[in-house]
C-alpha positions as CSV (number, residue, x, y, z in Angstrom):
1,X,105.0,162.0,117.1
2,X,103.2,162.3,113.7
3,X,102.4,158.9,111.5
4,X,103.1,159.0,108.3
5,X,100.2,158.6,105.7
6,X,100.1,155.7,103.5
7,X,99.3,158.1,99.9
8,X,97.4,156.7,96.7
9,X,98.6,159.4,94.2
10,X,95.7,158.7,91.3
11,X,94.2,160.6,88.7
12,X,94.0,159.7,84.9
13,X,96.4,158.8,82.8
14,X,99.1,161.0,81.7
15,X,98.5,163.0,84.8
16,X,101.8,162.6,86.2
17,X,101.5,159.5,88.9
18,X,105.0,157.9,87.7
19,X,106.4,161.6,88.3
20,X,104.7,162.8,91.5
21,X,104.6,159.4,93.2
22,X,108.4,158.8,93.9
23,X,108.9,162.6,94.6
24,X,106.0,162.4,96.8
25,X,107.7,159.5,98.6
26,X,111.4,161.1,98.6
27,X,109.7,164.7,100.4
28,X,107.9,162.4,103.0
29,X,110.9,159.8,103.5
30,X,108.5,156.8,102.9
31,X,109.1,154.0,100.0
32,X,106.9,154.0,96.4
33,X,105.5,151.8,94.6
34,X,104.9,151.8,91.1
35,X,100.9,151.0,91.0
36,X,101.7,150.0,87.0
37,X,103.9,147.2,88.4
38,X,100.5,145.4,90.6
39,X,99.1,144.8,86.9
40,X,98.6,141.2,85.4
41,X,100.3,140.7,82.5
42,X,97.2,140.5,80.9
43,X,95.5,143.9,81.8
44,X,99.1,145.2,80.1
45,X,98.5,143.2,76.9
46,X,94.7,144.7,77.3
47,X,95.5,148.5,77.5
48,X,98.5,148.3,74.9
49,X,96.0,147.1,72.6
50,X,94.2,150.3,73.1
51,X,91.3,147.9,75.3
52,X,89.9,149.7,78.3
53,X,89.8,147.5,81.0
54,X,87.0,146.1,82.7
55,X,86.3,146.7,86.4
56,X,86.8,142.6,86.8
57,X,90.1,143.3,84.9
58,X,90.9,145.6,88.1
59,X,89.8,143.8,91.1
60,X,92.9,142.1,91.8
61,X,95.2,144.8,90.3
62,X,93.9,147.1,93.0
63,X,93.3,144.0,95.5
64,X,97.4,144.1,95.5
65,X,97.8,147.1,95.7
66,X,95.5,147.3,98.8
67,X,97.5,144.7,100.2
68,X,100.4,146.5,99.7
69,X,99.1,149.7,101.4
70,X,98.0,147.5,104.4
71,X,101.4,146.5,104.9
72,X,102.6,149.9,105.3
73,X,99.9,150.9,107.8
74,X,101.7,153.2,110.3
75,X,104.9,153.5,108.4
76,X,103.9,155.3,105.6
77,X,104.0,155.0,101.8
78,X,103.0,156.2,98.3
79,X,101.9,154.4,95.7
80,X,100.2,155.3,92.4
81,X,96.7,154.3,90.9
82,X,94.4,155.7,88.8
83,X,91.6,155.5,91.2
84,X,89.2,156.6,88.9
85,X,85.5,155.3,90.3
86,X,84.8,155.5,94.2
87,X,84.4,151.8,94.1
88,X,88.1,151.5,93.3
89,X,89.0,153.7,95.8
90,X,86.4,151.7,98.4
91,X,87.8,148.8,97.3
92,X,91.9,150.3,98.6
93,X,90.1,151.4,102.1
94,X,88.2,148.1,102.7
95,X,92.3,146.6,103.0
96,X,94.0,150.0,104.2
97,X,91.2,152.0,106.0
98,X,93.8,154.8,106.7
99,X,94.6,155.5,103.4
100,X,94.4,159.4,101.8
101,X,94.4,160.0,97.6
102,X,96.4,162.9,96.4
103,X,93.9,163.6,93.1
104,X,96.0,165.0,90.2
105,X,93.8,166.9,88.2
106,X,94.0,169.3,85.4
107,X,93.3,170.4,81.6
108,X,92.7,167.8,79.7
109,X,94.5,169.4,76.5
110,X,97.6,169.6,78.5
111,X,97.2,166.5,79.7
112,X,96.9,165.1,76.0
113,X,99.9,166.9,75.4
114,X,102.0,165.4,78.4
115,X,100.8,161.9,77.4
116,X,101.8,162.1,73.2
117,X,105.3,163.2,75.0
118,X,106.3,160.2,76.9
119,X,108.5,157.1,75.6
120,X,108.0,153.6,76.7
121,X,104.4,153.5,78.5
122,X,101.4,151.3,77.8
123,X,98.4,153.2,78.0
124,X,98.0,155.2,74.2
125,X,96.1,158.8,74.4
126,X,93.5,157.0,72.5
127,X,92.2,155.8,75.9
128,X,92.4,159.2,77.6
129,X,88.8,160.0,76.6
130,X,87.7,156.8,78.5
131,X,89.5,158.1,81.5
132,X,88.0,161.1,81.8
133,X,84.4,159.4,81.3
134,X,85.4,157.0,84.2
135,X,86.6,159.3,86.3
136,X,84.5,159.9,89.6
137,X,86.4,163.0,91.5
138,X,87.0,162.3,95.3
139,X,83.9,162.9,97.3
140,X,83.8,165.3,100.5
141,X,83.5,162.1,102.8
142,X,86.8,160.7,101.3
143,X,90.4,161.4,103.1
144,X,92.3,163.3,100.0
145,X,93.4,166.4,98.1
146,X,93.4,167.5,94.9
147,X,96.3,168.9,93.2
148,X,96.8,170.9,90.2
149,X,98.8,169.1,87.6
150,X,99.9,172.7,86.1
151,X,103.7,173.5,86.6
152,X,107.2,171.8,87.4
153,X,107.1,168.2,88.9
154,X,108.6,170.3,91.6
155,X,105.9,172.8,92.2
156,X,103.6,169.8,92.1
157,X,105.1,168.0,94.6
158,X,105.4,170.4,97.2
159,X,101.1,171.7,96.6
160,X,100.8,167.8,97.4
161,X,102.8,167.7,100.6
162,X,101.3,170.8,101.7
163,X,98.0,169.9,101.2
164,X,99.0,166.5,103.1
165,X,100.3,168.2,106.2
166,X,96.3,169.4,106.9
167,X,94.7,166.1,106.6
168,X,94.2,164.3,110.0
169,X,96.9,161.4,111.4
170,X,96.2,158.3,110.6
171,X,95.4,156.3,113.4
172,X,97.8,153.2,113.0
């Protein structure tokens, strides 16, 4: 009987976590969570200001979110995060050892162009350049896949759960 993963879909902004995530979770039968909704109010008010946060800004947001992927140890799960440095990523495993990243990666023009598109979020494209400069790509010793943001939401989603199926079972 296979155990389902518990999945941190990250990458930067604009990549397409709020997209992939719940499609992710619908292809796999598990729940999502929104890794936007773990935020303090006050990291929101940050970031809509156009105020990159700090990594002391983060440690709880990603503290509940590791709590959350704990939880859902052996049932499986997706949730989104940016993930951006290792240490966030450490930080996530040192509450939910067993948990893979899907990376979303891709050009950052189109990527630009995805994020000027979008109604209602926080995070302006102004920041996008920070992203990029934080961003620390999944290391050979870390349980994840990367995934081409290029095509449908569809076509995404499906590269993802492919790569998945060749990662190892988790062992809770």
């Amino acid at each position: 009987m296979s155990t389902p993963h518990v999945v941190v879909v990250m990458g930067v902004a604009g990549t397409g976590k709020t997209t992939i995530g719940p499609l992710l979770a619908a292809r796999l039968g598990v729940p999502y969570a929104e890794g936007d909704d773990f935020h303090p109010q006050a990291n929101i008010a940050k970031m809509s200001a156009g105020t990159p946060l700090t990594d002391e800004d983060r440690w709880p947001w990603l503290d509940a979110i590791g709590t959350w992927a704990h939880g859902r140890a052996g049932l499986g799960g997706v949730a989104s995060c940016s993930a951006l440095k290792r240490s966030y990523r450490d930080r996530l495993r040192a509450a939910a050892p067993d948990l893979v990243f899907v990376h979303l990666a891709g050009d950052r023009s189109l990527i630009e162009d995805r994020m000027s598109h979008r109604q209602g979020h926080f995070m302006p494209t102004a920041l996008l350049d920070s992203q990029f400069a934080t961003l620390q790509p999944l290391q050979e010793d870390e349980a994840g896949v990367v995934v081409d943001v290029a095509g449908s939401p569809e076509d995404i989603t499906r590269r993802a759960a492919s790569a998945l199926t060749a990662l190892p079972e988790p062992t809770a």
